[in-house]
N, C-alpha and C positions, 0 to 999 in steps of 0.2 A: 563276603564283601569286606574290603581293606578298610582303614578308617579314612584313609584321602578318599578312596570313593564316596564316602556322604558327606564330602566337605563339599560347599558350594564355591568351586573352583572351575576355571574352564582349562585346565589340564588333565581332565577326565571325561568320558563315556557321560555318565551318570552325573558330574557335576556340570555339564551343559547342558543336559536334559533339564535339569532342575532348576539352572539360573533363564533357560530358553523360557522353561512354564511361570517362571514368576515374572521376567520382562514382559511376554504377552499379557497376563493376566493387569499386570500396572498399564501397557497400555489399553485394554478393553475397560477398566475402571477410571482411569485418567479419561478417556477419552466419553466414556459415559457420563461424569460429572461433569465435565465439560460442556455436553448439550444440555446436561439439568440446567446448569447455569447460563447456556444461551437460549434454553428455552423458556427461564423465568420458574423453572420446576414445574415444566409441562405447558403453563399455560398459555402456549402459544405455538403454533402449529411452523417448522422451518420448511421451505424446500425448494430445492434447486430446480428452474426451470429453464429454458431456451425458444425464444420466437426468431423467427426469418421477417425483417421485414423488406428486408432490398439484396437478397441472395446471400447473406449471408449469416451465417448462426450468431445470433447473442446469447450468451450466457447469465444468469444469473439467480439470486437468490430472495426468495419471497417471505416475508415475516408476516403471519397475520396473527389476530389473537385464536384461541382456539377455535370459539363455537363462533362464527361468521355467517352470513346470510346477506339475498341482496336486498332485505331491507336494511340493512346498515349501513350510512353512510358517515365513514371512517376518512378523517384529515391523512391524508399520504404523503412521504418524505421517500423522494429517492437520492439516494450515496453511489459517490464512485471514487474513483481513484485517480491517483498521480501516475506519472510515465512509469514503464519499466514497474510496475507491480499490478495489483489481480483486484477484485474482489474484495479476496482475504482481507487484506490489508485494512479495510473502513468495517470487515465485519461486524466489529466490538461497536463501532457508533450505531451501527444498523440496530444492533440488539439490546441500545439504551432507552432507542424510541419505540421499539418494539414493547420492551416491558412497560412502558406508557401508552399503550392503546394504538399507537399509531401504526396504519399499514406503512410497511415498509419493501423497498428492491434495492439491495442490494447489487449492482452490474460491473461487469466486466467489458470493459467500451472494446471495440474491433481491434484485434490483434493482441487483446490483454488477455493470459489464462487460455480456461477453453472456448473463448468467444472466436469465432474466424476472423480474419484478415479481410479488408471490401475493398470491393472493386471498383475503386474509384474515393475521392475524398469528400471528406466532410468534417467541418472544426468543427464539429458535437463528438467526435467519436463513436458515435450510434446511441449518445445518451437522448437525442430527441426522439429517436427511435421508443427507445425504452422507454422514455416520458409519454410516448402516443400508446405502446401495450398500456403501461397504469393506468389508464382514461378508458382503458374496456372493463376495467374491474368492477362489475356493479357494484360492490360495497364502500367503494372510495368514493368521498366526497369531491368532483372533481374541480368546484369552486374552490378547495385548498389543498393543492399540489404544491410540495414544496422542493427546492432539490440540495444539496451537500457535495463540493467537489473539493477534494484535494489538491492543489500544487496543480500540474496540470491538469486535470480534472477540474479546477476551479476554471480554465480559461472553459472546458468543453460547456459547463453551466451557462457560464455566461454568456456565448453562444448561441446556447440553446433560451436564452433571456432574451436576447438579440432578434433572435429568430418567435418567439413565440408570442412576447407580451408587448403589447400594442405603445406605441408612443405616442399616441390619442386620445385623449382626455374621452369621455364618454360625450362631452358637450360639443370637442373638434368633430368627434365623426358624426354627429346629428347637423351640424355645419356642412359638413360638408356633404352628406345627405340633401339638403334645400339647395345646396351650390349645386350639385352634381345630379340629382335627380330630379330638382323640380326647377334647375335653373335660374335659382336667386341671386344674382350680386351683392358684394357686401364691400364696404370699405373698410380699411387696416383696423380699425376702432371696434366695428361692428363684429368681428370674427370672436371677438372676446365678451362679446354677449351670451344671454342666456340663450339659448340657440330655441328652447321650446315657447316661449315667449314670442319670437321672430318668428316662429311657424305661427300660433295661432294669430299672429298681426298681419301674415303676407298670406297664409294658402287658403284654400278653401276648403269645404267643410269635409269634401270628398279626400281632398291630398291631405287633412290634417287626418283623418280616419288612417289611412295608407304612412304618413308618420309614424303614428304612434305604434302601429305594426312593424317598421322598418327597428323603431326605437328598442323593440322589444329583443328583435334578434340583436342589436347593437350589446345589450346588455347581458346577452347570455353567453356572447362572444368577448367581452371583455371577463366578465365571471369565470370564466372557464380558462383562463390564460393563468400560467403560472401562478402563484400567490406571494411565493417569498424566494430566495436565494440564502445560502452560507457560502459565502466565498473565504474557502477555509488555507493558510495560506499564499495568497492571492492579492493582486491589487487594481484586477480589473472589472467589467462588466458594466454595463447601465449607463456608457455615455451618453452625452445630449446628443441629440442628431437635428437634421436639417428633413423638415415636411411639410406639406402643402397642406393646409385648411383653410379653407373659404376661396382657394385661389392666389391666396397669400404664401410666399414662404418663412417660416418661422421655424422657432428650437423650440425642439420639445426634450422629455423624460420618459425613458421608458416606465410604464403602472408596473412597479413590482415592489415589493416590499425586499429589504437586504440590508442584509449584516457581512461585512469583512471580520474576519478573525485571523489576525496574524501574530505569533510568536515574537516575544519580545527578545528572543535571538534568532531570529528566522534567519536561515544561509540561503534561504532560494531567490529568484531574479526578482521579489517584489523587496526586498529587504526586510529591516526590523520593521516593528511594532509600532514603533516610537517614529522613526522615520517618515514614517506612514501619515500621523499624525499630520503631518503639512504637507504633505505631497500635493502639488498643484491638481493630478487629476482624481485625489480623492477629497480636495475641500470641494473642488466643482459638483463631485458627486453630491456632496452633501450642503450645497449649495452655501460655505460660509469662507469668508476672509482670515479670520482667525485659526486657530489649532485647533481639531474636532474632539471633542469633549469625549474621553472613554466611557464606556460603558451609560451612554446618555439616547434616549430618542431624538431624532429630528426627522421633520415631517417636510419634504420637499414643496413647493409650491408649482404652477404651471406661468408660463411665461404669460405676462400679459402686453409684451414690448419684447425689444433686443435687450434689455437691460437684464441681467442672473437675477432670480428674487434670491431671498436671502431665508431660509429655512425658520422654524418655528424649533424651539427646544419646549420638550413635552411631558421631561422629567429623566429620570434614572430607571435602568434595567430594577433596581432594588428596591426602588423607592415609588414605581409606577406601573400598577396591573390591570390587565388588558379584562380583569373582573369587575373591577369600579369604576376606572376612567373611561366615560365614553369618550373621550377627546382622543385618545389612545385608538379606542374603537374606529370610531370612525376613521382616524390617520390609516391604519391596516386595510378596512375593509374599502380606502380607495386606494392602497398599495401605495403607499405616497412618505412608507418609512425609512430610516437609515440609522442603520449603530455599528458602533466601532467597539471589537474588543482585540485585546490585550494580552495575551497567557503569557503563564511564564515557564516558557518553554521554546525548544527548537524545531525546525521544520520538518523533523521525520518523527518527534512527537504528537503532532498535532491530531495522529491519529492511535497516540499509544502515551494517551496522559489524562489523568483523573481531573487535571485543572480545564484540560481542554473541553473535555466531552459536558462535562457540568455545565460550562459557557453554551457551551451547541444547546444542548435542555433546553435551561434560561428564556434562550432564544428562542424558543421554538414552543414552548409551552404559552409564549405569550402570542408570536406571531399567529401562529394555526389555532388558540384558545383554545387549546386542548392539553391535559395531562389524566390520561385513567376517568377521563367524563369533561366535560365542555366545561371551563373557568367560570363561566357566567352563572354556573348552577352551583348554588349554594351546596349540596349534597357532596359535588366532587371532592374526594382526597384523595391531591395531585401526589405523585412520589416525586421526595428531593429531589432538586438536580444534585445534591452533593452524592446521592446513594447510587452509585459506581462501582460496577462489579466486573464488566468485562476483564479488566486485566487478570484477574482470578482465572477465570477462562485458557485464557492466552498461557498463562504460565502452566496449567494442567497442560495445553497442547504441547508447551515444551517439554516435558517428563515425558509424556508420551513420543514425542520425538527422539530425542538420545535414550529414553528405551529400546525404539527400533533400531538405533544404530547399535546400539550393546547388543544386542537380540542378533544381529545380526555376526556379531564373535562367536557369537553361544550353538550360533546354526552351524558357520564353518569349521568350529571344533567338533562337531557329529559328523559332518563329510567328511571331516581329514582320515576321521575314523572306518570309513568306509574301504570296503577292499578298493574301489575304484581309485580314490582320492588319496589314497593310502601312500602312494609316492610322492604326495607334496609335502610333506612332513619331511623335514630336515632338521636336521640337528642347528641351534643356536648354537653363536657363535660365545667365544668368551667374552666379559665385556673390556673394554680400553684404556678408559680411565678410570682414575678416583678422584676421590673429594679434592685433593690435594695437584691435582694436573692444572697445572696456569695455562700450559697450553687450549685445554677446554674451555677455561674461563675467560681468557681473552677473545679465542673466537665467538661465545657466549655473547659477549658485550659489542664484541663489533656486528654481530647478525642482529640487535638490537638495535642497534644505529642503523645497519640496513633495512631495517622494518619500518623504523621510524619516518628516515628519509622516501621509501616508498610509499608510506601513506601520504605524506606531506606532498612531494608529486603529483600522484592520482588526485589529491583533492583538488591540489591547485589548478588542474590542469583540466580535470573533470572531463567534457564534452568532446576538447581538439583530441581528447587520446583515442577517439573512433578509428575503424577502420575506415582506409581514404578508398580505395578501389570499390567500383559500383557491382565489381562480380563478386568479391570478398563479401563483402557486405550483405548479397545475396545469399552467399553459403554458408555463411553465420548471420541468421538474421534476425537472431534478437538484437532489441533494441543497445543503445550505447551506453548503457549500464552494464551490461555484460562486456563490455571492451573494459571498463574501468576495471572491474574485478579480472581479467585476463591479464590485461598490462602489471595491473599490481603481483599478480602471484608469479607474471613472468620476472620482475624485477628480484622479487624474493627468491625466486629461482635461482637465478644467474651470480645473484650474490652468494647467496647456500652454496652453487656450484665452487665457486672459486675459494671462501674458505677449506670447502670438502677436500677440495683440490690440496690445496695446503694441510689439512690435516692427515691425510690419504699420503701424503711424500713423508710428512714428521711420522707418523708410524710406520710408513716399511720401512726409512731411513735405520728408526733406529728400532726397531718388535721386526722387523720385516711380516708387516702386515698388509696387507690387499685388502681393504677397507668394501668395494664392490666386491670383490670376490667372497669376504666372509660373513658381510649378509646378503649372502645369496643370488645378487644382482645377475652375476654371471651365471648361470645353470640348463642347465637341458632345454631346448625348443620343446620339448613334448610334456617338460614340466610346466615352463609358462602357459602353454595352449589346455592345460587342464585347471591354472590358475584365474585362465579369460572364461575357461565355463564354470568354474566356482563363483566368480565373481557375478557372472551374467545369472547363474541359479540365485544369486542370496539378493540380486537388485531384483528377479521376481518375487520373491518372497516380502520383500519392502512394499513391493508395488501392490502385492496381493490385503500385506497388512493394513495398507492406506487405502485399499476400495471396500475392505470389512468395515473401518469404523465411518468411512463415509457414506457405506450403506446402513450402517446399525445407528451412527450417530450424528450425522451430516457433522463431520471433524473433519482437521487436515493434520499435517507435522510442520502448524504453521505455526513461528510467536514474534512478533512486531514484523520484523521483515528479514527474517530468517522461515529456515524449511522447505519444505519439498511438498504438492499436490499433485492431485490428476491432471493428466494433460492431452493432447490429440492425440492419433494414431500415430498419427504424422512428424510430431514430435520426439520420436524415440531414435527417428535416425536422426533426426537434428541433435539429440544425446552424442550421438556416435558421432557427429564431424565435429562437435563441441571437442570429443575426447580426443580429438588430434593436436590441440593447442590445450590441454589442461594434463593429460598422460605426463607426459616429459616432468612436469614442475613436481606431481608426487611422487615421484621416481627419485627425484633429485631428495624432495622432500620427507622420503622417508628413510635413505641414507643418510641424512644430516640428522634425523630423530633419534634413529637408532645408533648413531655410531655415538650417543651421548650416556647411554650404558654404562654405571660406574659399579666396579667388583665393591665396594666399600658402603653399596647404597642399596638398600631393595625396590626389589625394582616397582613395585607400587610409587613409592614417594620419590623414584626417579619419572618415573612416569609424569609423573603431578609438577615436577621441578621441569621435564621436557614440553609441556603445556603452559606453564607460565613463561618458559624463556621464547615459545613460540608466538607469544602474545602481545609480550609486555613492549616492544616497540608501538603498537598499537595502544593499548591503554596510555603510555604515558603521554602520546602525541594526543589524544583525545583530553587527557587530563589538564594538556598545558594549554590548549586552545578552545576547551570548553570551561576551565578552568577561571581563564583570563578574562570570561565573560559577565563569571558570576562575581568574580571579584571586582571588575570595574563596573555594574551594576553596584553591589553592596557601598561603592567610595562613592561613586559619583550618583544613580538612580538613573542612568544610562544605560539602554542595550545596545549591545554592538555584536557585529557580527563575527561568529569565529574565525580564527586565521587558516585553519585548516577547517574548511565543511563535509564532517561525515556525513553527507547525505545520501550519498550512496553505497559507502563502505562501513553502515554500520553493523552488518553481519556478519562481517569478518570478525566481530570482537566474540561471537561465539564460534563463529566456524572456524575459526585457527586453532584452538586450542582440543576443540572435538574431533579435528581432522589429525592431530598430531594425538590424541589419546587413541583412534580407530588404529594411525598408523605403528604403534607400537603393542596393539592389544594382537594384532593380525601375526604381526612379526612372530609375535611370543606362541601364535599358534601355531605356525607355519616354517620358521626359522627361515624366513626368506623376507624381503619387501614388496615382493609382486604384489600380492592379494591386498594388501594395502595399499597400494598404490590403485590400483587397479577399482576397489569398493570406494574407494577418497573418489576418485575420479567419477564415479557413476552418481555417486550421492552430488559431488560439484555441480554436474555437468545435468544433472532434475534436478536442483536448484534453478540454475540457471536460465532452463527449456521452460519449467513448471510456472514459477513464481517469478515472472515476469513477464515482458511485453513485445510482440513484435509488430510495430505497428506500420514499416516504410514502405514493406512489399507486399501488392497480392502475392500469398505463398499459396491459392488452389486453382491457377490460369490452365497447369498440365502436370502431368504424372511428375517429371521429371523435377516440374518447381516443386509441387508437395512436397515429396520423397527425399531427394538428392539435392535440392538447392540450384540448382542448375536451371538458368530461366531459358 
């Protein structure tokens, strides 16, 4: 055996064997410690489950503590998500309450992930859905049901607040009992009486027995209605409505206890933080004139006229616990709370920040009186809200994810080797330039500016860059996040093209070089069609990787809102019409990588220089507009919103640069750009399918919709 043979290099037999055994084995240990630490170090039982409750499958993930029984009844929080992502996304919040005793679900609202698509609408998403499965769990307390919604996800809560928790005081609907069932009159004045008072003054001894029975369901019915909200986010939910008691029409408030949490540079439709603060329909929430005090309680009052009453302040999140203060107490357990917090953070943090999740705790430790044993019991010790561990989590998933993608070099250096594969092996080209080529460096700088400028774009533009056609639409039917990330890589594309273009004429002009021709672009049909079945073997091999540790350790190749998960059947040709609008861009995209090759450089740290110049118009455009934020924060103690909002494009600040290292790791295997292109495309295009949403079209009316897009 030669000494390069036992080098751990993927230019040999034996050293892809050996870098394949160690990227598995980091991802089987990344992804083990990863459930240690989402399972609390065992003690707590994860697992993904699915109900039907109106034809169509929900998805989702159930956190309990380990040893459960149905004499336990356990305060429950259910989490969901914003447009255009899954699950995944809130898992880290799921698994904060979880290590605090609390049952937790996790969901995937219809058309997110692997939940289906329904047939027919509903502003809950299917989270009212999932909120009526938690209410069979015998060990849930179903007197304290709380729910968690991100960005859109927060309108589906509130919705499901809408819909579920009564905007009838327990004394209207006894009101309206004696009006409606034993035919009492009352006049404007009288409705705002004690309603049990008025029965035993008007009924008799018979209909006051039958009262009190009516009374009892009244209060097991209101009991049993939501308990709290986190409108995370968000700036809606819980307005006053117009309802009938005693035969009168009046404004009421919906019973629900709720916290808004909005980012003090939040880019989404509810604005900042601070904005928020005086927003006409969040003082009305919180029934005051003035600016709503952070991080303070206020106890809403019930109308007793047309006139807004004007709220009760009850203390500080910090200063006021729901262990001592029965005033507190009792404000929760007639859902009659409201608080405002403040991070300091951005909208796509909200679910991937240490400041955020600690606030959610806070919250919710006092709301449901519960942290690791009920607040009111002297015994309980509750866990910090500061003690925050997910992100730990998160970033093992990410190791383990561009392990598979390197894992994935390691496989197709042993195929190439194979007698079969053996003809995709082509001799590398020499490389172009050196250090010393202005020509590189100015194109360098202006593909920077081209990167820059197309972020700037897509963000500004965000929504209208959808696809307009209703059949389009249907045959790419993920949601309009996926158009955002298409348009932007077509932009970079087109740009890449026309420098390439230009660089491609300055070398044959004067090297008489064919820039396509010498990495390989141009080559044999029967080479490419043995490059589409390399590619489609190593995207099994991915697929296979990712159902091992979701089978061994309920994991994904997910970290903030990046990576790839399971997804439907159905979903794989939706991969394949994805790769008709994403092919072309790594094509383009990894002859402008590779043709950046310098004789003068190795190619490791050219490598690393072709990954930061693939980038860096991204970072800097993030830098100057997230930038901008924290510096006119620190002058002024203002948030404001960024000029440019990553809130969709914040994966591109890893996937650009991992897609530009795949595409030069592949090259260097194969002396060609196919396979690169080709693996770029398949990993893109289960991004895209996997870790997002489609939520516009029933996609399972007929074969032809599943399958092909074709309605």
């Amino acid at each position: 055996m030669t000494d390069k043979s036992k080098k751990l290099t993927f230019s040999t037999m034996e050293g892809c064997k050996k870098i394949l055994a160690i990227l598995v084995a980091i991802i089987l240990l990344s992804s083990f410690f990863a459930y240690m630490l989402a399972s609390d170090w065992g003690k707590l039982k994860i697992n993904d489950i699915s109900f039907d409750s109106r034809g169509s499958v929900m998805q989702a993930t159930l956190y309990t503590p380990r040893i459960v029984s149905v004499d336990d009844k356990l305060p429950a929080i259910l989490v969901t998500h914003g447009m255009s992502c899954t699950k995944s996304t809130v898992n880290g919040i799921a698994e904060e309450f979880a290590r605090r005793g609390f049952v937790v679900l996790s969901v995937s609202a219809y058309g997110a992930g692997t939940s289906e698509t329904l047939n027919g609408s509903d502003p809950t998403g299917g989270i009212y859905d999932a909120l009526n499965y938690m209410r069979t769990l015998q060990y849930v307390d179903t007197t304290r049901i709380a729910l968690i919604g991100h960005s859109q996800g927060s309108q589906r809560i509130a919705a499901v607040a809408d819909q579920d928790c009564s905007p009838f005081t327990l004394n209207d609907l006894m009101i309206n009992v004696l009006h409606d069932t034993f035919g009492q009159e009352f006049t404007y004045e009288e409705i705002s009486l004690d309603a049990d008072k008025l029965a035993k003054d008007r009924l008799s001894k018979d209909q006051l027995v039958y009262y009190d029975a009516l009374k009892v369901e009244k209060e097991k019915y209101l009991d049993n209605t939501v308990y709290a909200i986190l409108v995370l986010g968000g700036n809606w939910g819980l307005n006053e409505k117009k309802v009938m008691v005693g035969g009168y029409e009046v404004t009421r408030v919906p019973n629900c206890n709720a916290c808004w949490q909005i980012a003090l540079f939040n880019e989404g439709r509810a604005g900042t933080g601070q904005k928020n603060l005086t927003n006409e329909s969040m003082l009305e929430r919180f029934q005051v004139t003035d600016a709503i005090k952070k991080d303070t309680w206020y106890q809403v009052k019930t109308y007793t006229n047309e006139t807004r009453p004007t709220s009760a302040v009850l203390g500080t999140i910090n200063d006021t616990s729901v262990a001592t203060n029965t005033t507190l107490q009792t404000a929760l357990k007639n859902r009659s709370t409201r608080i405002f917090f403040t991070t300091f953070n951005s909208h796509a943090r909200d679910y991937f920040s240490r400041d955020a999740a600690s606030h959610m705790v806070q919250y919710f430790e006092q709301a449901l009186s519960y942290n690791r044993g009920e607040m009111t019991d002297a015994t309980t010790v509750p866990l910090e809200a500061s003690n925050i561990h997910f992100m730990f989590r998160e970033f093992l998933n990410l190791i383990a994810f561009i392990s598979m993608c390197l894992a994935l070099v390691a496989f197709s250096g042993i195929l190439m080797r194979t007698k079969y594969f053996a003809p995709c092996k082509q001799e590398t080209c020499e490389p172009f330039v050196s250090k010393k080529n202005s020509v590189f460096w100015i194109i360098s700088l202006i593909y920077i500016l081209i990167a820059f400028l197309a972020i700037r774009f897509v963000t500004q533009n965000g929504p209208a860059l959808g696809f307009k056609s209703i059949w389009v639409k249907k045959f790419w039917s993920m949601d309009f996040t996926a158009d955002i990330h298409i348009v932007f890589m077509w932009l970079i594309a087109i740009g890449s093209f026309v420098l390439l273009t230009i660089f491609t004429v300055y070398n044959y002009k004067k090297k008489n070089l064919n820039i396509p021709k010498e990495l390989r672009l141009i080559t044999k049909p029967q080479i490419v069609l043995k490059y589409v079945l390399m590619a489609a073997i190593l995207f099994l091999g991915a697929y296979i990787s990712l159902a091992t540790i979701k089978y061994l350790f309920h994991q994904d190749y997910r970290f903030w809102d990046t990576g790839v998960k399971d997804m439907p059947p159905q979903y794989f040709m939706l991969c394949l019409r994805y790769a008709i609008l994403i092919l072309p861009t790594f094509i383009i995209g990894g002859l402008f990588v590779n043709a950046g090759r310098m004789k003068d450089m190795s190619d490791g740290w050219n490598t690393v220089l072709q990954m930061v110049l693939s980038c860096l118009g991204l970072y800097i455009a993030c830098f100057i507009s997230y930038g901008a934020c924290y510096i006119t924060y620190w002058q002024t103690g203002v948030g404001i919103m960024p000029s440019m909002a990553l809130i969709s494009t914040w994966p591109m600040l890893i996937n650009i640069p991992l897609f530009a290292l795949l595409g030069r790791k592949f090259y260097t295997q194969t002396g060609s750009i196919w396979l690169g292109a080709l693996v770029n495309t398949a990993i893109a295009c289960w991004m895209i399918c996997s870790a997002q949403s489609s939520t516009t079209f029933y996609l399972l009316g007929s074969f032809s919709a599943k399958w092909l897009g074709i309605f």
